[in-house]
C-alpha positions in Angstrom: 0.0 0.0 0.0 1.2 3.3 -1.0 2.2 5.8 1.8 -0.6 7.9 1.0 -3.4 6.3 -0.3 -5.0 9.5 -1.6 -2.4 10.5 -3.8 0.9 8.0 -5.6 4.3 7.2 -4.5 6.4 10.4 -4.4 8.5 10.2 -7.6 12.1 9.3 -6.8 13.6 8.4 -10.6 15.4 11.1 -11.9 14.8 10.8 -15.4 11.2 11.1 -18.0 9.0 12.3 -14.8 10.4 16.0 -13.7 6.9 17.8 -14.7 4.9 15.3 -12.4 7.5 15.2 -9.5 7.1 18.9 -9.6 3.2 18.4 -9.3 3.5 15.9 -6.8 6.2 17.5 -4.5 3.1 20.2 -3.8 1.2 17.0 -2.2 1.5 17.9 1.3 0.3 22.0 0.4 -2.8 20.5 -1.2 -3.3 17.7 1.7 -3.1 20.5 4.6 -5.6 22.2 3.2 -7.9 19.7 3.0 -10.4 16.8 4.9 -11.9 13.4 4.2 -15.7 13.1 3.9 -16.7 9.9 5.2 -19.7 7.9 3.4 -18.8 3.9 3.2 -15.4 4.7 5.2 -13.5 2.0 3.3 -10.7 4.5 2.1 -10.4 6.4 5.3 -7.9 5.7 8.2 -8.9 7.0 11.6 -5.8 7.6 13.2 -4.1 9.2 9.8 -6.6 10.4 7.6 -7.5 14.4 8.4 -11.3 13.6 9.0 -12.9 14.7 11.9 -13.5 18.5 12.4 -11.3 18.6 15.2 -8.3 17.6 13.0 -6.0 14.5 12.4 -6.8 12.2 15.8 -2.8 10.4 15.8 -2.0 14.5 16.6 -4.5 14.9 18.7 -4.1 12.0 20.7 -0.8 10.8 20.1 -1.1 8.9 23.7 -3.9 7.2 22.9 -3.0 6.0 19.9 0.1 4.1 20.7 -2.5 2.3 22.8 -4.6 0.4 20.2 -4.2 -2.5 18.2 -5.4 -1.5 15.3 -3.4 2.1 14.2 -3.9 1.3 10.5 -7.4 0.4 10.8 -10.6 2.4 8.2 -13.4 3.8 9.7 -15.4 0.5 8.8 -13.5 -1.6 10.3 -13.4 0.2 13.8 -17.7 1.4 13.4 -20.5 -1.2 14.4 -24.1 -0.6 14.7 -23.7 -0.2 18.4 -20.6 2.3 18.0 -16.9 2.4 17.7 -15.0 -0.7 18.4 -11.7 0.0 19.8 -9.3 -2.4 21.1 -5.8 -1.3 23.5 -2.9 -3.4 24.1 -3.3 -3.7 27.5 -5.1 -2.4 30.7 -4.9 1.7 31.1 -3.1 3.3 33.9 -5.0 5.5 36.0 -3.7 8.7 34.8 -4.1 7.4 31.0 -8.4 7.0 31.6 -9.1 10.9 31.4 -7.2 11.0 27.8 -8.9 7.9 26.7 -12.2 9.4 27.7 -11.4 12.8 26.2 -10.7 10.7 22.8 -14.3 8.7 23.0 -16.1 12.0 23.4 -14.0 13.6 20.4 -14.9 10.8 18.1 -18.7 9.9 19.7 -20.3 12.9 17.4 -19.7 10.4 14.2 -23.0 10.4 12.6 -22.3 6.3 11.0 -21.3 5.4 7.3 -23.8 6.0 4.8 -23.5 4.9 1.1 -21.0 6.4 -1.2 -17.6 6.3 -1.7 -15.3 8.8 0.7 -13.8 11.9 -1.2 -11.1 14.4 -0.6 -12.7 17.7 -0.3 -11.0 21.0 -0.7 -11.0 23.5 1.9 -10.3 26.3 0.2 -13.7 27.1 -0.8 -17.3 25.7 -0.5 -17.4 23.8 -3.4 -14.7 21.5 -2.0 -13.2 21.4 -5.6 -9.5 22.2 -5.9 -8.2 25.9 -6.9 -5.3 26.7 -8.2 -5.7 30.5 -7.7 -7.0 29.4 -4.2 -4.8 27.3 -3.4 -1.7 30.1 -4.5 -3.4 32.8 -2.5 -3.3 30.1 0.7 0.5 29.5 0.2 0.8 33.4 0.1 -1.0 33.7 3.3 1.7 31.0 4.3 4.5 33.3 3.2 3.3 36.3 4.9 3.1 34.4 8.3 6.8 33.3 7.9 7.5 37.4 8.0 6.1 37.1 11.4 8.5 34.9 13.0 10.7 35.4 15.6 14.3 35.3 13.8 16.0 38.2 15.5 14.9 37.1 19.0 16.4 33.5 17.8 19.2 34.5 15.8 20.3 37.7 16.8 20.4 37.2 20.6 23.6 36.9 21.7 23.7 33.6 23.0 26.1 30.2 21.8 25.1 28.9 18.4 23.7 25.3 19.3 21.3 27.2 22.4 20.1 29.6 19.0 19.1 26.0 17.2 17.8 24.9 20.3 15.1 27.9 20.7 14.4 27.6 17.1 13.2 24.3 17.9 11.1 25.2 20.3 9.8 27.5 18.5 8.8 25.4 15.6 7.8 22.8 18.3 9.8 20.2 17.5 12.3 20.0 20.6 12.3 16.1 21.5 9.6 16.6 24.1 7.5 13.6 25.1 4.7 14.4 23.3 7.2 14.7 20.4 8.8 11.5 21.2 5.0 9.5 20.6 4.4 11.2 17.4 7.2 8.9 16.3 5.7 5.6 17.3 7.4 5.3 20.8 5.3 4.5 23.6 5.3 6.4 26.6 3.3 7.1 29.9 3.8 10.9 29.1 4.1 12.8 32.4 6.0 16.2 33.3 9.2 15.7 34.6 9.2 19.2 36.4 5.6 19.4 37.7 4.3 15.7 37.4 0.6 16.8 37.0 0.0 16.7 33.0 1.3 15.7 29.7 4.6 16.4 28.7 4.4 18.9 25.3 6.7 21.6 24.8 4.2 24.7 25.3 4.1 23.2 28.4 7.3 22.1 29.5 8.6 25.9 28.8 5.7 27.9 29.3 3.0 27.0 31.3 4.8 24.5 33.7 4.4 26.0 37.6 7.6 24.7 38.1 9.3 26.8 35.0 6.9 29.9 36.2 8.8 30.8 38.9 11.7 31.6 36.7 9.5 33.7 34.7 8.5 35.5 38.1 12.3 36.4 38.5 12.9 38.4 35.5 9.0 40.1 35.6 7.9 40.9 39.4 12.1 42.8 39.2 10.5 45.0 36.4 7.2 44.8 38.0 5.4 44.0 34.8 2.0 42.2 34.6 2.6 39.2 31.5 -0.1 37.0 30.9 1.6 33.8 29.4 0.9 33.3 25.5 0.2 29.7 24.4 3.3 28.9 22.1 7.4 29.4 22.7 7.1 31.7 19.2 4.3 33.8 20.3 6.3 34.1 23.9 9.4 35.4 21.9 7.8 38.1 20.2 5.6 39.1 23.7 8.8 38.9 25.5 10.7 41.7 22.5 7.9 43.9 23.3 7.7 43.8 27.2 11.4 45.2 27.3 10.6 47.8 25.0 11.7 49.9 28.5 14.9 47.6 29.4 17.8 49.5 29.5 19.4 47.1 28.2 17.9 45.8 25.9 20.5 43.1 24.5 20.1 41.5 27.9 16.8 41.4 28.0 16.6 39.2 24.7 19.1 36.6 26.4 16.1 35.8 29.6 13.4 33.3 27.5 17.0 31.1 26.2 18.4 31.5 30.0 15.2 29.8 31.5 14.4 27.8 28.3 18.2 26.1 28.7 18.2 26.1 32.5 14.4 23.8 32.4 15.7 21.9 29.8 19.0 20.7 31.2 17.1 20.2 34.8 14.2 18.0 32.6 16.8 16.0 30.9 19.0 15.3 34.6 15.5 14.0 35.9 15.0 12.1 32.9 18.0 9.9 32.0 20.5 10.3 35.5 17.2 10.8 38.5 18.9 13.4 39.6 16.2 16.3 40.8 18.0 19.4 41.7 15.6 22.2 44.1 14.0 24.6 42.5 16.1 27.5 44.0 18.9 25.7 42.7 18.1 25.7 39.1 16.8 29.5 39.9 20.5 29.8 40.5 21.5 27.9 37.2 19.4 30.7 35.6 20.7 33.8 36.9 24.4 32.6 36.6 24.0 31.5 32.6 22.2 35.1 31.9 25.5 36.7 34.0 28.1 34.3 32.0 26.4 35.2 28.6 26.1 38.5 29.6 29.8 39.0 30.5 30.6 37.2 26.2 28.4 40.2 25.4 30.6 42.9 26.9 34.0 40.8 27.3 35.6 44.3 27.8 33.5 45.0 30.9 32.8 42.0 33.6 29.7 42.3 35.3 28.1 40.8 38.3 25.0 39.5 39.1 23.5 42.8 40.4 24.6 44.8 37.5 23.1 42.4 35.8 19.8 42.4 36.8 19.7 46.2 37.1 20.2 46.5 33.7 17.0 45.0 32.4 
């Protein structure tokens, strides 16, 4: 079976075939932008087709899908008259109920299979028929979102190369989280390593953690500024460039979101693979000694302390 069922093998010979390798190549562009209807359900995969309103359900639910037996399974295999028939490799833990119960609700609204065969419709307009003037002004609206992202609070910060990747990574959401780790096929009993009390994801892990808050409560109640916590790393960055708008300095200021961001995720990763937990305070201190170190590279002519240091933002 191909990879994709709704569209052929990606073209990989380099000769006779560079018009449709072009064509296809644009696969992916033309597949985010649109959904499976479901009639008979014999052509559409639950867990990897983008059906359900909601959107794909092995994204979604990455947790619960490294749970049951059948991952490759179509919608008629999995619906009976009495429901959906879903089967798990073994007993749930405890904390794993909630998520599984989350994931029945999600997929309960299914109104049945009904005759006809499924179809890929188009969501770039109400007709569900592809467009290529559509579908260009959709990549467009792609590009212009690029002009929004963060590069100069990733790139131009002053901060070692491989911790500039690193942010980037988290910005794109892609940093080897757990939640990142199960969208590979691993499973996992995903759990925080810093706060213990929900799924591991990276929004989380660097943002909304109460563990990784109190680092953030440094840096804002010492400028005495009121920040309500965006929901993603590259909507933090650019928050972050405009709440130092009044830093003094405001080079230093640009080096505090990789300070905390490296300092969680060298604590996460010493809980993870050596079980060594270090006290909150301590990986406060971690913190506030990287920003002084980096900020000393800055101004290698001029060696600052701590104090000056946070005086300056």
């Amino acid at each position: 079976m191909p990879k994709d069922k709704w569209m052929t093998k990606e073209v990989t010979t380099p000769y006779g075939v560079s018009l449709w390798r072009s064509i296809r190549n644009l696969w992916d562009e033309v597949k985010n932008n649109s959904k499976v209807k479901v009639f008979y359900g014999r052509k559409t995969m639950i867990w990897k087709d983008n059906w359900h309103e909601k959107g794909n359900l092995e994204e979604l639910f990455p947790d619960v899908y490294n749970l049951v037996t059948f991952q490759q399974g179509f919608i008629a295999d999995l619906w009976t008259l009495q429901g959906w028939n879903f089967n798990f490799r073994r007993h749930l833990n405890d904390w794993e109920v909630q998520r599984v119960a989350d994931f029945l609700n999600t997929v309960e609204p299914f109104n049945g299979l009904q005759t006809g065969k499924d179809v890929l419709w188009w969501t770039g307009n109400n007709r569900g028929v592809y467009e290529v003037s559509r579908a260009y002004k959709l990549m467009d609206q792609k590009n212009q979102q690029i002009k929004n992202w963060p590069w100069k609070q990733i790139w131009k910060s002053r901060i070692p190369y491989k911790v500039s990747c690193f942010v980037r990574l988290l910005a794109k959401e892609a940093t080897l989280t757990q939640d990142n780790v199960m969208k590979r096929g691993i499973t996992l009993c995903s759990r925080c390593f810093l706060c213990g009390e929900t799924l591991e994801t990276v929004n989380h892990l660097f943002l909304h953690c109460k563990y990784t808050q109190q680092l953030w409560r440094i840096f804002l109640s010492h400028r005495g500024i009121s920040w309500t916590m965006p929901g993603k790393v590259s909507e933090a960055l650019k928050s972050w460039e405009e709440a130092g708008v009044l830093a003094k300095d405001k080079g230093r200021w640009r080096l505090i979101p990789a300070s905390i961001w490296w300092a969680i995720w060298k604590e996460r990763n010493s809980r993870c693979f050596e079980s060594i937990e270090n006290s909150v305070q301590k990986v406060k201190l971690n913190c506030i000694l990287l920003l002084c170190f980096w900020c000393n590279q800055l101004y290698s002519n001029d060696i600052v302390s701590i104090i000056d240091v946070l005086d300056s933002i």
